[in-house]
PDB file as gemmi writes it, atoms N, CA and C in Angstrom:
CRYST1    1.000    1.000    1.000  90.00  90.00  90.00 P 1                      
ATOM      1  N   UNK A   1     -17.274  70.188  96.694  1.00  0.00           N  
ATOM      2  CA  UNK A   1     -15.926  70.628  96.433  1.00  0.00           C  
ATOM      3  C   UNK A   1     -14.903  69.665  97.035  1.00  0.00           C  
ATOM      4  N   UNK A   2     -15.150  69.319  98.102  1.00  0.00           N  
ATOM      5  CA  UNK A   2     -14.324  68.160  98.738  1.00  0.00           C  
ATOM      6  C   UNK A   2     -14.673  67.010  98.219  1.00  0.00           C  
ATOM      7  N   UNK A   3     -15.612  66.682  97.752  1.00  0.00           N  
ATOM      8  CA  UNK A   3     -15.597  65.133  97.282  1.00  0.00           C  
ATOM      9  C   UNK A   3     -14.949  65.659  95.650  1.00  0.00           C  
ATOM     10  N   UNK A   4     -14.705  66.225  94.968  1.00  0.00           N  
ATOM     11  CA  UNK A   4     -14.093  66.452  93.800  1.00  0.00           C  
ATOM     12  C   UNK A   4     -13.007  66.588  94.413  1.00  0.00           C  
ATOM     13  N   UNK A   5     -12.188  66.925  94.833  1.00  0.00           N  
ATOM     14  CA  UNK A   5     -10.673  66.871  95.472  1.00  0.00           C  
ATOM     15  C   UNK A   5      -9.934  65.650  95.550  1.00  0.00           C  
ATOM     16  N   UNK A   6     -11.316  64.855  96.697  1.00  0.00           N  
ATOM     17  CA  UNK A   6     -10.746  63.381  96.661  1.00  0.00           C  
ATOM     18  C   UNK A   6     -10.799  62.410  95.335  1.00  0.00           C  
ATOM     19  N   UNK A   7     -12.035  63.034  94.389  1.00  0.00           N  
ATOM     20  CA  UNK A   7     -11.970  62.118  93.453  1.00  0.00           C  
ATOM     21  C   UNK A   7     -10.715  62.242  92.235  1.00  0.00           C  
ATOM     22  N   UNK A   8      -9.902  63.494  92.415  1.00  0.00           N  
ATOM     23  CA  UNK A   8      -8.887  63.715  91.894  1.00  0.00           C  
ATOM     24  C   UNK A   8      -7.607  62.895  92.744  1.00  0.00           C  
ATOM     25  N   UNK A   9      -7.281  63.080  93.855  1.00  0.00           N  
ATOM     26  CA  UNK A   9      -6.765  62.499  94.421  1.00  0.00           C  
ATOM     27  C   UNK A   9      -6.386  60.776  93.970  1.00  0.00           C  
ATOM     28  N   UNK A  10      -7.522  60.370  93.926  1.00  0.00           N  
ATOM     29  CA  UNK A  10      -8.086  59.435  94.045  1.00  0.00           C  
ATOM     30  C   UNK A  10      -7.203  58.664  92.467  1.00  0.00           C  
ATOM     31  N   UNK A  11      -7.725  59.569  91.540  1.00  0.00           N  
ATOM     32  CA  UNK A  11      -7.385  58.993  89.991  1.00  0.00           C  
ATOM     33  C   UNK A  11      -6.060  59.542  90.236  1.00  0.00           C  
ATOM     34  N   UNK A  12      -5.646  60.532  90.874  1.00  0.00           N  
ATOM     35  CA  UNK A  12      -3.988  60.126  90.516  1.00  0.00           C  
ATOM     36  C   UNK A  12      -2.867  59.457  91.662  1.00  0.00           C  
ATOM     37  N   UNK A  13      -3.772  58.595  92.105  1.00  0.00           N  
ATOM     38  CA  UNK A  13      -3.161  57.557  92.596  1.00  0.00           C  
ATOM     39  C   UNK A  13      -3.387  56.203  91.917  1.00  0.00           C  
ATOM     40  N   UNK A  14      -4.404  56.258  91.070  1.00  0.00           N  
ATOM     41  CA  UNK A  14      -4.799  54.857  90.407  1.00  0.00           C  
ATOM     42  C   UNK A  14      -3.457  55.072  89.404  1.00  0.00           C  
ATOM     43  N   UNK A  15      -3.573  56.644  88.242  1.00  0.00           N  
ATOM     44  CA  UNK A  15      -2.490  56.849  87.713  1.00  0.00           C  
ATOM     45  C   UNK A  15      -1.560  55.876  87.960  1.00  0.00           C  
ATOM     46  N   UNK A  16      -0.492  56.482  89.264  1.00  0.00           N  
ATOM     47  CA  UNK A  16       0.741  56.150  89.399  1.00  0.00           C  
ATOM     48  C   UNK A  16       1.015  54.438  90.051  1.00  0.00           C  
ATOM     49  N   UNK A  17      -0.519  53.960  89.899  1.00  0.00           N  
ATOM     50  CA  UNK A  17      -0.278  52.997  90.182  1.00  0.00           C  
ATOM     51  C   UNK A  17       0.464  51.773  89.151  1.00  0.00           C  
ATOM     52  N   UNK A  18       0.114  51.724  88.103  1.00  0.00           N  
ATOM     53  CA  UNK A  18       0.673  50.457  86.937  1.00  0.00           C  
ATOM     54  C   UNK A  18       2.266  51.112  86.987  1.00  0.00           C  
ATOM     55  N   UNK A  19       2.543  52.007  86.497  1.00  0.00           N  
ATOM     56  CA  UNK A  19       4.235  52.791  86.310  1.00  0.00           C  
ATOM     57  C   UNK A  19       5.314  52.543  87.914  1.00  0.00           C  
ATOM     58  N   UNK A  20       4.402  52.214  88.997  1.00  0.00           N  
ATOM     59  CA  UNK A  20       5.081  52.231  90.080  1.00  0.00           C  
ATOM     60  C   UNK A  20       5.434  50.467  90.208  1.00  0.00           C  
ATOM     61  N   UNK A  21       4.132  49.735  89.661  1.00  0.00           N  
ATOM     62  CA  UNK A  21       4.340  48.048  89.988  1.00  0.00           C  
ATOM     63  C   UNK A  21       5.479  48.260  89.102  1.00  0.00           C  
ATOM     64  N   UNK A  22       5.370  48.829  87.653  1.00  0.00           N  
ATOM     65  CA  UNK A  22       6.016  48.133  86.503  1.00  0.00           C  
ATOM     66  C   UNK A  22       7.763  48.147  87.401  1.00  0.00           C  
ATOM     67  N   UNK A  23       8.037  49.459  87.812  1.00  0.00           N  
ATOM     68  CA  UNK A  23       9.367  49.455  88.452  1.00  0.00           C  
ATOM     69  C   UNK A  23       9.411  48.849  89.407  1.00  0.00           C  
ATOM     70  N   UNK A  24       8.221  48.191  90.534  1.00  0.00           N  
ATOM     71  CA  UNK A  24       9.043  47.498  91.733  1.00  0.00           C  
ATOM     72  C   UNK A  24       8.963  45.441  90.810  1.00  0.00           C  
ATOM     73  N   UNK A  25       8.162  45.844  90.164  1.00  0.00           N  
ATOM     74  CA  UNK A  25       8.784  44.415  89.396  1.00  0.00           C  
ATOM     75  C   UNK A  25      10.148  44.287  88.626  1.00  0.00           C  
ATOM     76  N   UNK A  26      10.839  45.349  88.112  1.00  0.00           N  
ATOM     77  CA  UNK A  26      11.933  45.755  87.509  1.00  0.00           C  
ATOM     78  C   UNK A  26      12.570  45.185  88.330  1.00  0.00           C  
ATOM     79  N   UNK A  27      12.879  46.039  89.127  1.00  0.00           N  
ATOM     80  CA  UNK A  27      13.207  46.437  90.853  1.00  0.00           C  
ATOM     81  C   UNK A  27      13.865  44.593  91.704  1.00  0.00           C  
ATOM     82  N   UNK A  28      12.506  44.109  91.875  1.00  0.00           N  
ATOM     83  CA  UNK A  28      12.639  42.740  92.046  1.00  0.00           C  
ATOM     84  C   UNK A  28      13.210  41.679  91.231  1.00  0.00           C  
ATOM     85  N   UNK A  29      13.653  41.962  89.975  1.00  0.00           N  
ATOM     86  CA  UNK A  29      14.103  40.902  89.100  1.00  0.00           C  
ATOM     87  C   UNK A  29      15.555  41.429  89.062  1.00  0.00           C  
ATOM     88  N   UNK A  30      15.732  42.761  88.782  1.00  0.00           N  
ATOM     89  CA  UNK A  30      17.305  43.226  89.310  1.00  0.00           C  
ATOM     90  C   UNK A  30      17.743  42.723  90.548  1.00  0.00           C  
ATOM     91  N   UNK A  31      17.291  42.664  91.585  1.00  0.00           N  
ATOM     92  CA  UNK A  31      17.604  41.867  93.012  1.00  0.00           C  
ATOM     93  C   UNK A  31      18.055  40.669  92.733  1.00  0.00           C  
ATOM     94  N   UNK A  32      17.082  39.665  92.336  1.00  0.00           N  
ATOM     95  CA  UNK A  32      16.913  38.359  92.145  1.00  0.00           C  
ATOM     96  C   UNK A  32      17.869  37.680  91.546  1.00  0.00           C  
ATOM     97  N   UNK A  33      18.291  38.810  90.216  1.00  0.00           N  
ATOM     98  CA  UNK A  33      19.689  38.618  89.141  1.00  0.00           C  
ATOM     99  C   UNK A  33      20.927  38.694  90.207  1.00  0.00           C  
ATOM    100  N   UNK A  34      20.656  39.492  91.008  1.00  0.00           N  
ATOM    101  CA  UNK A  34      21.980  39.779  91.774  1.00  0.00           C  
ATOM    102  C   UNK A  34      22.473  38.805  92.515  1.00  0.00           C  
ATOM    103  N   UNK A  35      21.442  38.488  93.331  1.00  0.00           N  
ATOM    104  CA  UNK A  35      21.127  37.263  94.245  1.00  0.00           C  
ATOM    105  C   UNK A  35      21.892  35.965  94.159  1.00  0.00           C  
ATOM    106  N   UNK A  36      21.873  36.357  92.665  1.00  0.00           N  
ATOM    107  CA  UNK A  36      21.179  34.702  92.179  1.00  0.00           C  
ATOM    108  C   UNK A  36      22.912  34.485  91.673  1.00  0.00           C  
ATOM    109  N   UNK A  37      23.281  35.319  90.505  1.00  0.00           N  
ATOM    110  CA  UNK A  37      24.343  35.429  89.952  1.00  0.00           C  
ATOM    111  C   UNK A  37      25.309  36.173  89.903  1.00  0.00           C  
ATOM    112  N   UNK A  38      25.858  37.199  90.550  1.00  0.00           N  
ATOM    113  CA  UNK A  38      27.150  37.639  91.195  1.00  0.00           C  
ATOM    114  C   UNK A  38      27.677  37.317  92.316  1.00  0.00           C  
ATOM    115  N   UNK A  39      28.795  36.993  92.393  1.00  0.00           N  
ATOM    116  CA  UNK A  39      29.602  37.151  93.437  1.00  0.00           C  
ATOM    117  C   UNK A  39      29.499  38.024  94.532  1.00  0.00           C  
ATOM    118  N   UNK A  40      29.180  37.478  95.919  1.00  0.00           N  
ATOM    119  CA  UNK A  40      29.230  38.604  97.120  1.00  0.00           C  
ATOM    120  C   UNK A  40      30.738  39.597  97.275  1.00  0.00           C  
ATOM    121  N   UNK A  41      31.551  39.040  96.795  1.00  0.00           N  
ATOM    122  CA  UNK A  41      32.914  39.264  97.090  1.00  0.00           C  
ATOM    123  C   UNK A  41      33.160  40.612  96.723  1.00  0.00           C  
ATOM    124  N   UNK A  42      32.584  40.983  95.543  1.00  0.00           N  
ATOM    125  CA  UNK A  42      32.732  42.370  94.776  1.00  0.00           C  
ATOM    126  C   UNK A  42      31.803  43.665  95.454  1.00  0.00           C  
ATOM    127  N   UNK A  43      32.579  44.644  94.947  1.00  0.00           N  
ATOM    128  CA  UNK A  43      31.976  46.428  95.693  1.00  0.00           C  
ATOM    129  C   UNK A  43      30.596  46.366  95.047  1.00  0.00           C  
ATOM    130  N   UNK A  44      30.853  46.071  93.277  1.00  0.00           N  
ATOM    131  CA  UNK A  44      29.882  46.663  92.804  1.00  0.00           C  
ATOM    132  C   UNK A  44      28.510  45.532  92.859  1.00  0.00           C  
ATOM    133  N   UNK A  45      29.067  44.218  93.453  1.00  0.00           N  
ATOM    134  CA  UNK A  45      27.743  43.378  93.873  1.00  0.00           C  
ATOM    135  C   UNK A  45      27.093  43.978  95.074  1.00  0.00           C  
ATOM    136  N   UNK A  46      27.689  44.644  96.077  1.00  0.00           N  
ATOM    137  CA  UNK A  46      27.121  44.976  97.294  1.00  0.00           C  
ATOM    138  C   UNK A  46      26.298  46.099  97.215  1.00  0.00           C  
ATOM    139  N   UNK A  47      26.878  47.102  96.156  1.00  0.00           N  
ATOM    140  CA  UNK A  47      26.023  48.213  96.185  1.00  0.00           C  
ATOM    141  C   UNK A  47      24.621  48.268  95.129  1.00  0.00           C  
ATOM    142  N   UNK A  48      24.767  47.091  94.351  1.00  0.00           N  
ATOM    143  CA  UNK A  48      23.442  47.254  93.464  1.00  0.00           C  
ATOM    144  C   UNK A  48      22.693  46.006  94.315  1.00  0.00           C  
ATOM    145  N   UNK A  49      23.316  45.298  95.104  1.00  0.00           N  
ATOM    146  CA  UNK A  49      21.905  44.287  96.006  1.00  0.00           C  
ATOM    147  C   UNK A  49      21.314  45.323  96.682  1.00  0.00           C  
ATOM    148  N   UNK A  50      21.906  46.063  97.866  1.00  0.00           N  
ATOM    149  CA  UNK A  50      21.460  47.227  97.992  1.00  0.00           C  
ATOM    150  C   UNK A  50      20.960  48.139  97.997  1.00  0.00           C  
ATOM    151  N   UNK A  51      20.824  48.899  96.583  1.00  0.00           N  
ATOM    152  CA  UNK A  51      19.972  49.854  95.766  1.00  0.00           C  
ATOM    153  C   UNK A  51      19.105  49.019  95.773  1.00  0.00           C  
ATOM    154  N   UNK A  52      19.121  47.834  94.732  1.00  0.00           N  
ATOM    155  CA  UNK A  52      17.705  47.279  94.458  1.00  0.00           C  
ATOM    156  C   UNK A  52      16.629  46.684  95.051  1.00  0.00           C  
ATOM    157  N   UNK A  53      17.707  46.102  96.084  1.00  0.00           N  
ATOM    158  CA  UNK A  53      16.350  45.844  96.892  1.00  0.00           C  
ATOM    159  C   UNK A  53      15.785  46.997  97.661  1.00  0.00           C  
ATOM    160  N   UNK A  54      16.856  48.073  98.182  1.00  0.00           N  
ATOM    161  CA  UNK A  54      15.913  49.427  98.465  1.00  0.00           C  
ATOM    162  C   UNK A  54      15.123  49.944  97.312  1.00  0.00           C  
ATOM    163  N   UNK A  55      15.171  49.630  95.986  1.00  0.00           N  
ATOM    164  CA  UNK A  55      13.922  50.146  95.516  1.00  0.00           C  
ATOM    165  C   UNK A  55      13.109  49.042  95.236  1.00  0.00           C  
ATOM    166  N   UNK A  56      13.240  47.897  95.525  1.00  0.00           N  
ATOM    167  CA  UNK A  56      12.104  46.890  95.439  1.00  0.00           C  
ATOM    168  C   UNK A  56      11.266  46.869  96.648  1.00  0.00           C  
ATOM    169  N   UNK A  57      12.042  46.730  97.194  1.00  0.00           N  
ATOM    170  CA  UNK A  57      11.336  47.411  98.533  1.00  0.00           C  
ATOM    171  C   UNK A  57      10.136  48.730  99.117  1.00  0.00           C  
ATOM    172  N   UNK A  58      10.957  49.782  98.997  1.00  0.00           N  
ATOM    173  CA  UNK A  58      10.542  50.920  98.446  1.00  0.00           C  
ATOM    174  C   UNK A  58       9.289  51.070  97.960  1.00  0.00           C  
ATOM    175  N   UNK A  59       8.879  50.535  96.511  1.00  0.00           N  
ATOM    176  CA  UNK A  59       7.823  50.459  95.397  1.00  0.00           C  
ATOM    177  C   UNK A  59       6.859  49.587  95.902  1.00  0.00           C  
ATOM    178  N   UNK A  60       7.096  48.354  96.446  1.00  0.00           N  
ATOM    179  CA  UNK A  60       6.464  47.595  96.761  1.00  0.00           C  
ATOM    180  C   UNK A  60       5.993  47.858  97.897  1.00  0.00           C  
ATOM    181  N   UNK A  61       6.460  48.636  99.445  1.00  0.00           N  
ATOM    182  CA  UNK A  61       5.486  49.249 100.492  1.00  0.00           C  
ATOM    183  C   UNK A  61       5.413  50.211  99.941  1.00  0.00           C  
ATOM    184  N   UNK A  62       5.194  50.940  98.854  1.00  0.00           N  
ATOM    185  CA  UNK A  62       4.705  52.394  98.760  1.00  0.00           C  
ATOM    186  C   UNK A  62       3.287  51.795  97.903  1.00  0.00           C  
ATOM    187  N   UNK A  63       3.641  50.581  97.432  1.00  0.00           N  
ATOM    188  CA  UNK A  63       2.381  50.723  97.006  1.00  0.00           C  
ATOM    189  C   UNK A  63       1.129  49.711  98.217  1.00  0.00           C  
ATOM    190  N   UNK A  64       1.444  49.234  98.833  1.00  0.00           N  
ATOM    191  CA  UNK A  64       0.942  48.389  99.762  1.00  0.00           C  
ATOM    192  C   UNK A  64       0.407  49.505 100.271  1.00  0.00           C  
ATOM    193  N   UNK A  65       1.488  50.399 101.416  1.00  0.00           N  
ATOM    194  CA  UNK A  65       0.463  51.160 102.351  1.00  0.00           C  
ATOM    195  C   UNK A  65       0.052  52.277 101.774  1.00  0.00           C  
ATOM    196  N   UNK A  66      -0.211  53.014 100.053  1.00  0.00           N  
ATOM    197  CA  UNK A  66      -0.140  54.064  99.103  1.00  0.00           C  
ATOM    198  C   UNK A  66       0.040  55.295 100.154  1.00  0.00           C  
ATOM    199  N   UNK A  67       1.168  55.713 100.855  1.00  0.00           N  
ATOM    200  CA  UNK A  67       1.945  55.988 100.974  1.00  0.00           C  
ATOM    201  C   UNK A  67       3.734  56.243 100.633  1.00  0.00           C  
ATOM    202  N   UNK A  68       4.603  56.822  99.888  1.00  0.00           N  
ATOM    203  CA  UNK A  68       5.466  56.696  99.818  1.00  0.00           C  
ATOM    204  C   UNK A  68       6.534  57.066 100.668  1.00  0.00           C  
ATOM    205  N   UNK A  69       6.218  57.931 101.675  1.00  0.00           N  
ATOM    206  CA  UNK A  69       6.743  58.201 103.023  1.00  0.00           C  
ATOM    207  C   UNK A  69       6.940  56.778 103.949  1.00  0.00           C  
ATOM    208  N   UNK A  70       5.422  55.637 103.844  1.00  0.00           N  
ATOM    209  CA  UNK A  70       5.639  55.157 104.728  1.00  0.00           C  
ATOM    210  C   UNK A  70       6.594  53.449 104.195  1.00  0.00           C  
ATOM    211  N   UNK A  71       6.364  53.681 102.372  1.00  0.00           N  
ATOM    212  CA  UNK A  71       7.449  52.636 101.906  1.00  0.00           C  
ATOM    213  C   UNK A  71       8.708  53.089 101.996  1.00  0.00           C  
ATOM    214  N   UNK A  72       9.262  54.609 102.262  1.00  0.00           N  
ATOM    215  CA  UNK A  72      10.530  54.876 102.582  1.00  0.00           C  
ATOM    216  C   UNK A  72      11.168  54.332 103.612  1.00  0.00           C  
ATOM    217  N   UNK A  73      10.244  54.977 104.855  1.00  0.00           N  
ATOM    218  CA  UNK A  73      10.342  54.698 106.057  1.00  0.00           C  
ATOM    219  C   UNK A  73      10.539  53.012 106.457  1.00  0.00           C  
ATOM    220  N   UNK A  74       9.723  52.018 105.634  1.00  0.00           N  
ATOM    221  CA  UNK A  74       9.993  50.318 106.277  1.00  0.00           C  
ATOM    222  C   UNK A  74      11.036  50.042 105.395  1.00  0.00           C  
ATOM    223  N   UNK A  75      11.166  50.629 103.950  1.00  0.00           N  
ATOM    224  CA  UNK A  75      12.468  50.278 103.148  1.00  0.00           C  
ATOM    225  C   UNK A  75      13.405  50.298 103.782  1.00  0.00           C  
ATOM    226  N   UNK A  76      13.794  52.057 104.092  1.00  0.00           N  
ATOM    227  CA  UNK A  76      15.033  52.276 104.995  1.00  0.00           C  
ATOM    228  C   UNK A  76      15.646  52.003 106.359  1.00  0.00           C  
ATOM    229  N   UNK A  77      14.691  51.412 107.296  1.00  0.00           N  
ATOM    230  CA  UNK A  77      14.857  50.669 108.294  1.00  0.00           C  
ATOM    231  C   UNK A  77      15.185  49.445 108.127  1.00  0.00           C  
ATOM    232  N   UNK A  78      14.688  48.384 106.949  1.00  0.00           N  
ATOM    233  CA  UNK A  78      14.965  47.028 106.377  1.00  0.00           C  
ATOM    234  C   UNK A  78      16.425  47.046 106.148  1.00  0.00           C  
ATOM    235  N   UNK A  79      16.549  48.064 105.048  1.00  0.00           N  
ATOM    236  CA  UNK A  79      17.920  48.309 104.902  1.00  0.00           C  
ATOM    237  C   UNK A  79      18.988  48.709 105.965  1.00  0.00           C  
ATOM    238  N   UNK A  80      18.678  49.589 106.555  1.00  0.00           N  
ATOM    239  CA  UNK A  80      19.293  49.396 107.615  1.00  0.00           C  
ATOM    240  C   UNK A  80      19.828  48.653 108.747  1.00  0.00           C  
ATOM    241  N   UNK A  81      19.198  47.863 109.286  1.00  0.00           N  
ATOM    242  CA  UNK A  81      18.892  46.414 110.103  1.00  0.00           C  
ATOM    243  C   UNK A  81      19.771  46.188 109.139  1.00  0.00           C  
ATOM    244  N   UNK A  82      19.797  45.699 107.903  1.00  0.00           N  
ATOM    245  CA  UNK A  82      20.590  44.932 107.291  1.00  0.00           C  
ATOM    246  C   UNK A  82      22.223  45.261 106.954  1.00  0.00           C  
ATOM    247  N   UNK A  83      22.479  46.473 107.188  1.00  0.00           N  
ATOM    248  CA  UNK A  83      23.681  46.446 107.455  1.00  0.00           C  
ATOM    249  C   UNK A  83      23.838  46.449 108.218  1.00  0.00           C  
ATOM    250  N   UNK A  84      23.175  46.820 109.690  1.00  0.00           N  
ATOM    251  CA  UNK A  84      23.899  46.406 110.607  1.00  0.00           C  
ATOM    252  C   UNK A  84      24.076  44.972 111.289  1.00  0.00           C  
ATOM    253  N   UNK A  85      23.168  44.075 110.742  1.00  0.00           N  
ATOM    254  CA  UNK A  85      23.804  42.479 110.915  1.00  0.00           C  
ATOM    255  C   UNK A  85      25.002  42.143 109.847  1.00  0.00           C  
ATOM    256  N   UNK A  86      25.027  42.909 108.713  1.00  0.00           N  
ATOM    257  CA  UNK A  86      25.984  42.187 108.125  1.00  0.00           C  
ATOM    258  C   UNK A  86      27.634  43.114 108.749  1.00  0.00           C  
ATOM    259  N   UNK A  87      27.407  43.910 109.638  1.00  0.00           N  
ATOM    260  CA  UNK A  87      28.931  44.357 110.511  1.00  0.00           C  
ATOM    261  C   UNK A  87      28.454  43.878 111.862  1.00  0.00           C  
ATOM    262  N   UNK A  88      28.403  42.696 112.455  1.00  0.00           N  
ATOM    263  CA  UNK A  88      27.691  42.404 112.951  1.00  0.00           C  
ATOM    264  C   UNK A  88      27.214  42.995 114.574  1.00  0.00           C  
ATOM    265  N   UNK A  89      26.675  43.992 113.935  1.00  0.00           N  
ATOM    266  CA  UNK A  89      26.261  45.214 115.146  1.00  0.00           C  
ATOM    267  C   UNK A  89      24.276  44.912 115.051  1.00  0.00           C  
ATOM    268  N   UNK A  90      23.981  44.103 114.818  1.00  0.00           N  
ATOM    269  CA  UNK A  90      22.600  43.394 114.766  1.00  0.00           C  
ATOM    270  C   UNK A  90      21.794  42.535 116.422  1.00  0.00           C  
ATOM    271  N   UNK A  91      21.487  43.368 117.096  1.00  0.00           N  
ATOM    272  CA  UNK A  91      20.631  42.637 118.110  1.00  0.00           C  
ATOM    273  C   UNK A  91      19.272  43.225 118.334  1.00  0.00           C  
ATOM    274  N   UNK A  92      18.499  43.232 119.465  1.00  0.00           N  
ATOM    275  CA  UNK A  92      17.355  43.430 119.347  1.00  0.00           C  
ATOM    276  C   UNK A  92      17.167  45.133 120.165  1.00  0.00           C  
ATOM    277  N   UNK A  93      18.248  45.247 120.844  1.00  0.00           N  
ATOM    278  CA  UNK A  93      18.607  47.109 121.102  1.00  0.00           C  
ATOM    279  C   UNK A  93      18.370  47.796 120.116  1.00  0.00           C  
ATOM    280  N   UNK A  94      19.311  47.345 118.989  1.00  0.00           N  
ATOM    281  CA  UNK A  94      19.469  48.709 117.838  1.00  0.00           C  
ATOM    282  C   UNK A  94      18.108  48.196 117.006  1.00  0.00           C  
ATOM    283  N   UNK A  95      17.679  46.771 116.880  1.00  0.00           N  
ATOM    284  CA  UNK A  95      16.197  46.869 115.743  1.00  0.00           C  
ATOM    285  C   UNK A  95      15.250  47.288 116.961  1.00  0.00           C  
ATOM    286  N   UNK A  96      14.864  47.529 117.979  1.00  0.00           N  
ATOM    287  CA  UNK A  96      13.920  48.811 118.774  1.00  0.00           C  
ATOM    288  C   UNK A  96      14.198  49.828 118.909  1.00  0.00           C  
ATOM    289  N   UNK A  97      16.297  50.215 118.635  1.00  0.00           N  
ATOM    290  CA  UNK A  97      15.868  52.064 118.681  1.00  0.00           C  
ATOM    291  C   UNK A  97      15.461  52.097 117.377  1.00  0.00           C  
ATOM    292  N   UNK A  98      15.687  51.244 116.182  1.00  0.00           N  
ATOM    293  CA  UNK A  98      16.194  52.158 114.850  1.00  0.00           C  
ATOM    294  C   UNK A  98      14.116  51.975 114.806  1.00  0.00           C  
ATOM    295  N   UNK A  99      13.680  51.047 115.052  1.00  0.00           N  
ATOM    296  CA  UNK A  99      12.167  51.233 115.283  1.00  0.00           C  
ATOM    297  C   UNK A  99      11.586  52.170 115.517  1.00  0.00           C  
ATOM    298  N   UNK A 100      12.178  52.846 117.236  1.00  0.00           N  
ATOM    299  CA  UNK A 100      11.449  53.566 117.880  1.00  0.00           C  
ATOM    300  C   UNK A 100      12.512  55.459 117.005  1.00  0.00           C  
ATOM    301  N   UNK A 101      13.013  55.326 116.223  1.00  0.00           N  
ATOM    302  CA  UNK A 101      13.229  56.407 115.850  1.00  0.00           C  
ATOM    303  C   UNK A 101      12.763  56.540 114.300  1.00  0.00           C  
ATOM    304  N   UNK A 102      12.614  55.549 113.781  1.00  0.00           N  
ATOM    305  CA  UNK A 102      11.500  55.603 112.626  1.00  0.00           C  
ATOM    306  C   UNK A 102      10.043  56.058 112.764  1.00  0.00           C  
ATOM    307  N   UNK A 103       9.750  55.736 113.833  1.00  0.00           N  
ATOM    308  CA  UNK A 103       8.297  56.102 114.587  1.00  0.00           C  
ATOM    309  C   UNK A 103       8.105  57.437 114.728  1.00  0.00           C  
ATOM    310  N   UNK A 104       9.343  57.881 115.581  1.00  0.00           N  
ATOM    311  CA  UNK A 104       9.210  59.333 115.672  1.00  0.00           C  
ATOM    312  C   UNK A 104       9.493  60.350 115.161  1.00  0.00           C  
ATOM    313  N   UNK A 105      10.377  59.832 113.849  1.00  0.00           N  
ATOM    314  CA  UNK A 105      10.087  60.753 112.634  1.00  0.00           C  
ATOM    315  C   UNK A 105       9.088  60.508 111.713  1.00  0.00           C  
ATOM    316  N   UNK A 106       8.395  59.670 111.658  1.00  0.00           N  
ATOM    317  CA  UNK A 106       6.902  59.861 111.065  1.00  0.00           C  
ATOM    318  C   UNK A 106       5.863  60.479 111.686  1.00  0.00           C  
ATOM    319  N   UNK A 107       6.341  60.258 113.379  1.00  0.00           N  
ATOM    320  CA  UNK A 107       5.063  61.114 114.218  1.00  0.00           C  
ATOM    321  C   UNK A 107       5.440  62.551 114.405  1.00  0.00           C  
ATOM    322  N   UNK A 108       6.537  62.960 113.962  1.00  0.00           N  
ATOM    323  CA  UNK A 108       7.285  64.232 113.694  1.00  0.00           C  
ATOM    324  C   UNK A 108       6.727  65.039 112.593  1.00  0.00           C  
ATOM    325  N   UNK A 109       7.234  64.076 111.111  1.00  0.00           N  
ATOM    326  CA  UNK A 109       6.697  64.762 110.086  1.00  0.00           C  
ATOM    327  C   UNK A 109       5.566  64.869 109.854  1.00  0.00           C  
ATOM    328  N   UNK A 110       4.072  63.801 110.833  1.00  0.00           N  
ATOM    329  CA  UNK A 110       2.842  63.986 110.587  1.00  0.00           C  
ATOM    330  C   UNK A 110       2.408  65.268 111.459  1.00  0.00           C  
ATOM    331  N   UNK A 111       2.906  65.606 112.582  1.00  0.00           N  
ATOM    332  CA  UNK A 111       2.286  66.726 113.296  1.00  0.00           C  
ATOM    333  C   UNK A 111       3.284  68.099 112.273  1.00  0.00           C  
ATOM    334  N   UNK A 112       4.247  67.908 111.725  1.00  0.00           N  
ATOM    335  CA  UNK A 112       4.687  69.543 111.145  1.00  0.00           C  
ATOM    336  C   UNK A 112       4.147  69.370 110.034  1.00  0.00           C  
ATOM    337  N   UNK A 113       3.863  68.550 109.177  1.00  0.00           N  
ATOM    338  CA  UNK A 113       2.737  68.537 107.766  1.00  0.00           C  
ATOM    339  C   UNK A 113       1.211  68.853 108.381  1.00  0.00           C  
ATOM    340  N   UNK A 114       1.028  68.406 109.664  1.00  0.00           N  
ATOM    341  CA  UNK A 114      -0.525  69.244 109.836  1.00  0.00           C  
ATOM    342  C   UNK A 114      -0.467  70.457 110.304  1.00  0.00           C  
ATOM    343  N   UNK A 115       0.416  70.833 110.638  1.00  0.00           N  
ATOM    344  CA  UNK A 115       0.370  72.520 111.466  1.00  0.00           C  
ATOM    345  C   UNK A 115       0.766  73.439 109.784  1.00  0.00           C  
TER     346      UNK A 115                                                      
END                                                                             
C-alpha cells in the first residue's frame, strides 16, 4: 500500500515535470528579453525583471530541489537580497538574517506540516 502511494507520487511528479521546465524556460527568455532590451529607467521594466526572474527562478529551484516550497523559499530570498542592494541596504547582516529567517520558516512549516 505504501509503495503504491509512492509510485503515484512519484508519476505525478514526473507529470508536472515537462509543463514546469516548459515555463521556467518561458520564464528565462522573458528575463533575458528584459535584460537585454529595455530600459532600466522605466516602472514597468523593473517590475517584469522582477516577476520574471522570480518565476525563473522559482521553476527552476522547484524543479532542482522537486520541492516547490523550497524553490519559493531560495527564489524569494534571491529576490529579496536583491532589492535590498539595489536601495543600497545590502551587507552581509541582512543576507544572514534574511538567511537565518528563511531557515526558520521552513523549519517552522516542516515541524507544523508533521504534527
Amino acid at each position: 500500500m505504501i509503495q503504491a502511494r509512492k509510485r503515484r507520487e512519484l508519476a505525478k511528479k514526473r507529470k508536472n515535470f515537462f509543463p514546469a521546465l516548459i515555463i521556467a524556460l518561458v520564464c528565462w527568455s522573458i528575463w533575458l528579453l528584459v535584460f537585454f532590451k529595455l530600459a532600466p529607467g522605466s516602472a514597468l521594466a523593473f517590475l517584469v525583471f522582477y516577476f520574471s526572474l522570480l518565476g525563473s527562478l522559482f521553476f527552476s529551484f522547484s524543479l532542482i530541489s522537486g520541492s516547490s516550497r523550497h524553490g519559493l523559499f531560495i527564489s524569494g530570498g534571491i529576490i529579496a537580497f536583491l532589492l535590498l542592494r539595489q536601495v543600497d541596504l545590502a551587507n552581509y547582516f541582512n543576507l544572514v538574517s534574511l538567511g537565518v529567517f528563511l531557515i526558520a520558516l521552513e523549519v517552522y512549516l516542516f515541524y507544523r506540516d508533521k504534527s
